[in-house]
N, C-alpha and C positions, 0 to 999 in steps of 0.2 A: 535236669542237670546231669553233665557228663562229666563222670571224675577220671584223669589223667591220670597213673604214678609215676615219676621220673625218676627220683635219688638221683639226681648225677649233677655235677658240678655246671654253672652257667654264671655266664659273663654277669657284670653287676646290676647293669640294668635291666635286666630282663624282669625280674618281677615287678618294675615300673611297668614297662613296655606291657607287659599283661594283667596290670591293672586299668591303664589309660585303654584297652583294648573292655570293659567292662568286664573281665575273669577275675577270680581269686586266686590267690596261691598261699600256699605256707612254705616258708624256708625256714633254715638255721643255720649258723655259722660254726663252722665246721672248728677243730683244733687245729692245732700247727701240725699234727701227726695225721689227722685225716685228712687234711687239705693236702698233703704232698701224695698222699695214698690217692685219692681223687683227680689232683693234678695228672699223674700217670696212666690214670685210668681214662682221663680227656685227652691224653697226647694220643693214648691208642684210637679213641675215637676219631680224631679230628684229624690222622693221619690216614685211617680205612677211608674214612670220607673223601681226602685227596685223592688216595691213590682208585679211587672208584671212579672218579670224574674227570683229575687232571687240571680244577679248576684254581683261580690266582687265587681265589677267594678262600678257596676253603684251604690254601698251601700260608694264604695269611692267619687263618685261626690254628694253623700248626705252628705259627711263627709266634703268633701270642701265647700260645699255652709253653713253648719253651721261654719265653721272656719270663712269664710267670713262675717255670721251677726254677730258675733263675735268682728272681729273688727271693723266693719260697725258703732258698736255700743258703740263703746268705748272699748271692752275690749281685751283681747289679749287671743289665743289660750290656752297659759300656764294658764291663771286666769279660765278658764272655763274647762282645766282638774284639778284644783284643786279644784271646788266649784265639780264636777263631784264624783271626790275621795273622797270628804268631805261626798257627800250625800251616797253614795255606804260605805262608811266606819259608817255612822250613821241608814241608812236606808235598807244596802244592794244591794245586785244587782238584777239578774234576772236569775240569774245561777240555782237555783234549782225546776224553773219553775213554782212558785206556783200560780194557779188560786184563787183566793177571792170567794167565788160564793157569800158568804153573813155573815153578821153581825147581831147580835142581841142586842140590845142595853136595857141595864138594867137602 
């Protein structure tokens, strides 16, 4: 037998998924203070992993882990694509790619 250590946050069904796979695991459920401490520590992950690859997939497990601080945090998915739309709608988006190189200030 090969023992694994991981400590890090995973989606909920995974310790199904690696039981039906014949493995064991132990979990525990974290607090409301170490789950957001966790949560941020999985955006850094699931964000290196994007920018490593480029892939939908893993720019989607950067999408869920923000939905999750989300409402980690109090707020709900809908309240954060609309403060999203607000700012895109006042500020714009990133669509026309412009670089800033510099400001000159009078």
């Amino acid at each position: 037998m090969k023992k694994i250590t991981y400590h890090k946050l995973v989606r909920d069904k995974i310790p199904e998924i690696i039981e039906q796979a014949g493995n064991s695991c132990r979990v525990k459920v974290l607090s409301e203070e170490d789950y957001l401490k966790h949560l941020d520590a999985k955006l850094d992950e699931e964000t290196a992993e994007y920018q490593q690859s480029n892939s939908l997939e893993e720019l989607a497990d950067v999408l869920e882990v923000v939905y999750a601080i989300a409402e980690a945090r109090g707020s709900s998915v809908e309240e954060l694509e609309a403060i999203r739309s607000i700012k895109a709608a006042n500020r714009g988006g990133f669509k026309k790619r412009i670089l800033l190189e510099d400001v000159t200030e009078v």
